[in-house]
C-alpha positions in Angstrom: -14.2 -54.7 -21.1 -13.4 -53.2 -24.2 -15.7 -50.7 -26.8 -16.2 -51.0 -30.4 -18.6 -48.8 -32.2 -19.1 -45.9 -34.6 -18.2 -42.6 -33.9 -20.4 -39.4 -33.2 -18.1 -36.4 -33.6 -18.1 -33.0 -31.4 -16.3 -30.5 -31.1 -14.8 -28.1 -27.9 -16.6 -27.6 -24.6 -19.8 -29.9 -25.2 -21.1 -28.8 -21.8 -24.0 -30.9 -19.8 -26.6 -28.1 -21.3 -25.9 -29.5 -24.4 -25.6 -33.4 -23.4 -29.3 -33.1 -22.0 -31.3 -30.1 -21.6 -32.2 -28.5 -18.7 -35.9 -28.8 -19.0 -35.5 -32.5 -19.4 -34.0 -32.8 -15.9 -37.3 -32.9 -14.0 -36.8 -37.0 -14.5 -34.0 -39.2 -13.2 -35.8 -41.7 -15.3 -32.7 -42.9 -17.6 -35.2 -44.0 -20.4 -36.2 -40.5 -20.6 -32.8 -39.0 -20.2 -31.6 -40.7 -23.4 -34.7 -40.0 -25.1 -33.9 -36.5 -25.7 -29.6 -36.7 -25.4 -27.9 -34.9 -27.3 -30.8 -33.2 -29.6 -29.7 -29.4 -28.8 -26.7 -29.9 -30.7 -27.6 -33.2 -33.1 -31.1 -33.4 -33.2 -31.0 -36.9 -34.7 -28.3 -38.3 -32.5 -30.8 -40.6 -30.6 -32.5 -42.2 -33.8 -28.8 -42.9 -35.2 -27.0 -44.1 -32.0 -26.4 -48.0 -31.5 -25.4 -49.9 -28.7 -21.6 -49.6 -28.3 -21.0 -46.6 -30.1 -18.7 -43.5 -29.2 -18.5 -40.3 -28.8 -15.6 -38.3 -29.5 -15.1 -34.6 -29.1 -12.1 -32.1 -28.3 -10.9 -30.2 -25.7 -13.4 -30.0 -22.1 -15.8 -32.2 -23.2 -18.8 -32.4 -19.8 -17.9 -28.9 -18.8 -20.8 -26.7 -17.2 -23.0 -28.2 -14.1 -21.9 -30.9 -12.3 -25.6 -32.9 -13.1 -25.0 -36.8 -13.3 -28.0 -36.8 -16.2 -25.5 -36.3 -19.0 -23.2 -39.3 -18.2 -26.7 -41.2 -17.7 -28.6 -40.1 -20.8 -25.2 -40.9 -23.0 -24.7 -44.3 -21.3 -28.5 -45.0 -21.3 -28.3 -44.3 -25.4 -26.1 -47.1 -26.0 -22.8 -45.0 -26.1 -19.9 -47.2 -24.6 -17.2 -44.6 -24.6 -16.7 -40.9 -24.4 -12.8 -40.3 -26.1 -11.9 -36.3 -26.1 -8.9 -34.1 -25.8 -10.1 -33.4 -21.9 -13.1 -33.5 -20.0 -14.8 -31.2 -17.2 -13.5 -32.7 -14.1 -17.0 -33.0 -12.6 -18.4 -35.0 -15.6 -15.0 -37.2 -15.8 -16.3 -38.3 -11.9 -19.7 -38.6 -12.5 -19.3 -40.6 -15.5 -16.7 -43.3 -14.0 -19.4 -43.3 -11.1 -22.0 -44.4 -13.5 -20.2 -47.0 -15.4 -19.6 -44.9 -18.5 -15.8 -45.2 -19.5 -14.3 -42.2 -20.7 -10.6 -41.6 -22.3 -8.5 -38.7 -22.4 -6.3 -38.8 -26.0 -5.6 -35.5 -27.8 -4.2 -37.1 -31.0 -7.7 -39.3 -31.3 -9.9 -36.6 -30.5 -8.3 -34.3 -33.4 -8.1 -37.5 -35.9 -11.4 -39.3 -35.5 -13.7 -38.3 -37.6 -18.2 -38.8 -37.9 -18.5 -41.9 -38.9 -15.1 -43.9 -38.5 -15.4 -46.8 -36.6 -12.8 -47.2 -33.6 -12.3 -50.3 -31.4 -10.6 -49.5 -28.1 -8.6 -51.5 -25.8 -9.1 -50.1 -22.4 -6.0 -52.5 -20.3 -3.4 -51.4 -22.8 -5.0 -47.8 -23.7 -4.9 -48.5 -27.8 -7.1 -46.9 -29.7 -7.8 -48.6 -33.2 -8.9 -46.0 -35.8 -10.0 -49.3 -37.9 -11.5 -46.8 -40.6 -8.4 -45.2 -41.1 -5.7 -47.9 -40.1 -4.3 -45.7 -37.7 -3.5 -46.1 -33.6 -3.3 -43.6 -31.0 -2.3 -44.1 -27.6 -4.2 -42.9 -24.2 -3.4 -43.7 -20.8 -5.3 -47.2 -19.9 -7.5 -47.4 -17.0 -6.1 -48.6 -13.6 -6.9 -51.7 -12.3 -9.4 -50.4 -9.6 -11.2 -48.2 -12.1 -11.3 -51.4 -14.8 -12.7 -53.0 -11.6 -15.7 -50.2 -11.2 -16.6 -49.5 -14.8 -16.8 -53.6 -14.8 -19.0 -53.8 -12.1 -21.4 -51.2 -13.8 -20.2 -48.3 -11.4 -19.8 -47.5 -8.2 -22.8 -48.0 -6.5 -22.2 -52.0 -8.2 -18.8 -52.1 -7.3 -19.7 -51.1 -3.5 -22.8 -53.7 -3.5 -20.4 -56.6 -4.9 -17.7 -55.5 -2.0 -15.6 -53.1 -3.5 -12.4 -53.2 -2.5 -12.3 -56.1 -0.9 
């Protein structure tokens, strides 16, 4: 499992307010949720988001309520990794629990820009800025969390046996 996409660029502490609106949260529905992601800070992120792009933002990217509609609404948009400089810890759980990778990599999050497009290898951890020729280097995902995001998250991962 590996991510290749173009890049949506934010900035510091993008919290869940921000990811999906509170007056959207009367529906679990995940078509709904990504409907309206993102539009309080990039009102035309849903009409320019592809399958398999990423998002990349700075420092405690997910802070603020511990809601699992943001992880939903970014996965259900097509996004297929969250890179930033940190991440609230609540929103780093409830995004591996939903199948949505996210990486932790100060030096990408500073040097990714809009637009670039970024192929990520999540074994080794590289991060291919392939619009700027550049790497940077995050900590890869363990086995058992390669194992979950693979399986489509946790509730997947515990349906197909888990651990087992």
């Amino acid at each position: 499992m590996d991510a290749k996409g173009k890049v949506f660029k934010y900035g510091d502490n993008i919290d869940t307010d921000v990811i999906i609106a509170a007056r959207f949260l009367n529906s679990s529905d995940p078509e709904v949720l990504a409907a309206h992601c993102m539009e309080e800070i990039d009102p035309d992120f849903r009409k320019n988001v592809k399958k398999g792009d990423i998002v990349v933002a700075k420092e405690n990217f997910g802070c603020g309520s511990s809601r699992e509609h943001a992880p939903i609404a970014l996965r259900e948009c097509g996004i297929s990794l969250v890179i930033a400089a940190s991440f609230g810890r609540i929103f780093f759980r409830n995004a591996i629990d939903i199948g949505l990778p996210l990486m932790e990599c100060k030096e990408a999050s500073e040097k990714i820009e809009q637009g670039d497009e970024v192929e990520v290898d999540f074994s080794s951890g590289v991060i291919k800025n392939l619009t700027k020729n550049e790497e940077y280097q995050a900590t890869p995902f363990p086995k058992f969390i390669q194992d979950l995001l693979n399986a489509g998250g946790l509730v997947n991962f515990v349906r197909n046996g888990g651990f087992n």
